[in-house]
C-alpha positions in Angstrom: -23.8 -24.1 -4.1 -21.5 -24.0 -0.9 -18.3 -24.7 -3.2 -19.5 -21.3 -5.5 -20.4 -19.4 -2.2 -16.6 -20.5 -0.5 -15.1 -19.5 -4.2 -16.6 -16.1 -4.3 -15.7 -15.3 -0.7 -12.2 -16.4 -1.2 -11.9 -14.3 -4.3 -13.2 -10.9 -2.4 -11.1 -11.4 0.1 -7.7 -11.8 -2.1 -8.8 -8.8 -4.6 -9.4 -6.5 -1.9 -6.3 -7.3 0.4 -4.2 -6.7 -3.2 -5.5 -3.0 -3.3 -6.0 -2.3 0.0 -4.5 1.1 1.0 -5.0 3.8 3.8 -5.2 6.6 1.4 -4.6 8.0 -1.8 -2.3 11.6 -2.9 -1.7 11.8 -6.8 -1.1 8.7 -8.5 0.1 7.1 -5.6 -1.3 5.2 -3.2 -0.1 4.4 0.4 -0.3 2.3 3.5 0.1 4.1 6.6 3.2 1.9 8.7 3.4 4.0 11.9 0.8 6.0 13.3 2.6 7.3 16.1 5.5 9.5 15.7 7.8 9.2 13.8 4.7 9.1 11.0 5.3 6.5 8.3 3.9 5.2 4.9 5.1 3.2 2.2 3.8 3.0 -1.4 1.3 0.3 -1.8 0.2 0.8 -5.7 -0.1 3.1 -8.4 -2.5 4.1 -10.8 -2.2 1.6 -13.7 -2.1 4.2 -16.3 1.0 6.0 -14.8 3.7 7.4 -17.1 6.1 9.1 -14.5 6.3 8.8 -10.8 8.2 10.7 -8.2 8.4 9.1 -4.7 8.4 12.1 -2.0 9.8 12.1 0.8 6.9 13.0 2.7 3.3 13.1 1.9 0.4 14.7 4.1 -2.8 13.0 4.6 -5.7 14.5 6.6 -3.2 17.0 8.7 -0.6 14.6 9.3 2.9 14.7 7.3 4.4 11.1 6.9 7.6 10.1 6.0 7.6 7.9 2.6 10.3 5.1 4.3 9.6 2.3 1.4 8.1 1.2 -2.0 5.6 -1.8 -1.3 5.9 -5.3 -3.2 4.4 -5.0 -6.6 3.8 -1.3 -6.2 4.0 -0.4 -9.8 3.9 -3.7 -11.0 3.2 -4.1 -14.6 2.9 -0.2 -15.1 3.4 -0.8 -18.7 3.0 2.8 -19.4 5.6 4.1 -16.3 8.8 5.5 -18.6 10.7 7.0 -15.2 10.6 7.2 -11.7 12.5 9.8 -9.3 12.8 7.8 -5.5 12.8 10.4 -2.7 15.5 10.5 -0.4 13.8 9.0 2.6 12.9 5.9 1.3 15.3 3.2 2.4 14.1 0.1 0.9 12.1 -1.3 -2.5 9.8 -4.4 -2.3 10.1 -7.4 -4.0 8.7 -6.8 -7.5 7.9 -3.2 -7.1 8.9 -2.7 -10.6 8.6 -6.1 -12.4 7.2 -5.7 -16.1 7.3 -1.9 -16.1 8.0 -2.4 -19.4 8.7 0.8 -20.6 11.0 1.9 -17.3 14.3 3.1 -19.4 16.7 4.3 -16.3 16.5 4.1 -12.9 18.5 6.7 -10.0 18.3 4.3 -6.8 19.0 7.3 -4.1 22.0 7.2 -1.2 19.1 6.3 1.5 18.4 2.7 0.0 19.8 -0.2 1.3 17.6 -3.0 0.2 16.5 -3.7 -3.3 14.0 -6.9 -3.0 13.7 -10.1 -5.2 12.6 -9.7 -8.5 12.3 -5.8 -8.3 12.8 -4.5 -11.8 12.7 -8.5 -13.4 10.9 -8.0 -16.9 11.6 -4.2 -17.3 12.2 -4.8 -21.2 13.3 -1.2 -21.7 15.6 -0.5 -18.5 19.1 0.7 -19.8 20.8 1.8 -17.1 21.1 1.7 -13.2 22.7 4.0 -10.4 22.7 1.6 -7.2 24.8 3.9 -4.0 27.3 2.5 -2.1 24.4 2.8 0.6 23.1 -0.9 -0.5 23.1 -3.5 1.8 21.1 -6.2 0.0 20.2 -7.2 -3.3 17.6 -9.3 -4.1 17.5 -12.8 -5.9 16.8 -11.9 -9.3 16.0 -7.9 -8.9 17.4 -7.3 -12.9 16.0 -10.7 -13.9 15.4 -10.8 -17.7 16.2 -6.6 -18.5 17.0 -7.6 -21.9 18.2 -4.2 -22.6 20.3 -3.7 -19.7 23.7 -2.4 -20.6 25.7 -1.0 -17.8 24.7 -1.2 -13.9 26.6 1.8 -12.2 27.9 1.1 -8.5 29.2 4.3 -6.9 32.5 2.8 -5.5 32.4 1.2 -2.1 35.5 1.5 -0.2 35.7 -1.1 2.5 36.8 -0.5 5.8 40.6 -0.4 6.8 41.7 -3.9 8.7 44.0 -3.6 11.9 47.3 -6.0 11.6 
């Protein structure tokens, strides 16, 4: 009975820290990751049903504008449905597997502000064609195009190093 009781606990526990979030706007849902000024949030999760998403840049929540600064691990996660996304200019990095198994996601327009891509972030996206990384990225995650069976041209906008002294 004690091993039943543990299991249960253990269970609630894990399925509500996967969806926990401080509030919802839309389709989205985020985590609030300063409360103090400068406001912050990052998408946590989406609506499983989702077709399209645009990331703002800011989103307001009970009188308060935050800034939208990342896209959480496993945010849209197997959003099967989720054919594009548009990432607002403020957010500056995307979690490990934020995308993995969207497997309808056809193109994706990473904006100038993002520097880090995590691992595994678009792994499994069956229908991803195309990519647009900026010269803005600083990392790239182990296996963030992993299995994109589809995947036929990955765009770098040209990064020009810096001049070396003699």
């Amino acid at each position: 009975m004690k091993t039943k009781l543990f299991t249960l606990l253990v269970a609630l526990i894990t399925t509500t820290s996967i969806w926990a979030y401080d509030f919802q706007s839309g389709d989205l849902y985020y985590n609030i990751t300063s409360s103090s000024a400068p406001y912050t949030v990052e998408v946590s999760h989406a609506v499983s049903s989702i077709t399209s998403a645009i990331i703002p840049e800011t989103v307001t929540y009970n009188g308060t504008t935050y800034s939208v600064m990342s896209i959480g691990e496993m945010a849209f996660r197997s959003c099967s449905s989720l054919t594009s996304i548009i990432i607002g200019n403020s957010v500056t990095s995307i979690g490990n597997e934020a995308f993995a198994n969207c497997s309808s996601l056809t193109s994706v327009a990473i904006p100038n502000s993002v520097t880090s891509i995590g691992n595994g972030a678009f792994s499994r996206c069956s229908s991803l064609i195309s990519v647009i990384i900026p010269n803005s990225m600083i990392n790239i995650g182990r296996y963030a195009f992993a299995n994109c069976s589809r995947l036929d041209s990955i765009y770098c906008k040209a990064i020009v190093p810096p001049l070396l002294e003699d």
